[in-house]
N, C-alpha and C positions, 0 to 999 in steps of 0.2 A: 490491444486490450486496454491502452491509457487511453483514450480518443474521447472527446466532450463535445463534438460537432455530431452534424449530420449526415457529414459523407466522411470519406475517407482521406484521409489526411497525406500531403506528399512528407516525405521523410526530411526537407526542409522545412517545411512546415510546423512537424511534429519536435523535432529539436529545438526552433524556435520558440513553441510551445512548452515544451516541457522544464529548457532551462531554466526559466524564471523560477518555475511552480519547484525548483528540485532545491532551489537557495530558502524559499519558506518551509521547505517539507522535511518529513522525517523517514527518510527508506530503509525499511526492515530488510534482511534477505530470512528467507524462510529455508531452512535446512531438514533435511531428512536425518529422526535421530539416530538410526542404525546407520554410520559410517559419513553422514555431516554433508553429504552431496548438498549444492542448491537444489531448488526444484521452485523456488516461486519466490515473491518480495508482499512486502507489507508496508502501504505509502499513505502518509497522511497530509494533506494538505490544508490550505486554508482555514489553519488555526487560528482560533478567533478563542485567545483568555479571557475577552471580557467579559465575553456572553457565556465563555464555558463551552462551546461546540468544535468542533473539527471533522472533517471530513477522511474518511479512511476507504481504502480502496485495496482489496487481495488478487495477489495473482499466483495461480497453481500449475504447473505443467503440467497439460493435458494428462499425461498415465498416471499422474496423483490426484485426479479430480475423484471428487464423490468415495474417497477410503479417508477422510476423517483430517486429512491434514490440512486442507483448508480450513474446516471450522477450531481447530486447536491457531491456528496459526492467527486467524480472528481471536480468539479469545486471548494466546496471549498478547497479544498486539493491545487490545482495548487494556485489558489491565494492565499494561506496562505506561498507556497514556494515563490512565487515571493514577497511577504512583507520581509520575515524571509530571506533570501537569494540569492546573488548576479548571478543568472540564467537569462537566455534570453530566 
């Protein structure tokens, strides 16, 4: 679900990829609030304060899609960036 190619990525590949992007980025874990399970992450990357932009990316396990935790986990993720850092 992190993948920014056009094919699929081998799992060396994808670690090679990913660790750079994880020493700029900021990984949420997204908990379920009745009893705190994970269920998904909230990742932001390639944060750029100058211009004020960064790129943000969710991940929901499948039996939590489309019941609301997604779009909460989005929203607080975005407000929590625009408290923590200088973004527009």
């Amino acid at each position: 679900m992190l993948n920014f190619r056009r094919n699929i990525a081998t799992y060396e590949q994808f670690v090679a990829e990913l660790e750079p992007m994880l020493a700029q980025s900021i990984l949420l874990l997204v908990r379920k609030a009745t009893g705190g399970a994970p269920i998904g992450y909230a990742l932001t990357y390639q944060m750029n304060p100058w211009d004020g932009w960064t790129g943000v990316g969710i991940y929901v396990e499948p039996q939590y899609r489309l019941k609301g935790h997604g779009g909460e986990a989005a929203l607080l993720c975005i407000d929590a960036l625009f408290r923590w850092f200088p973004i527009r």
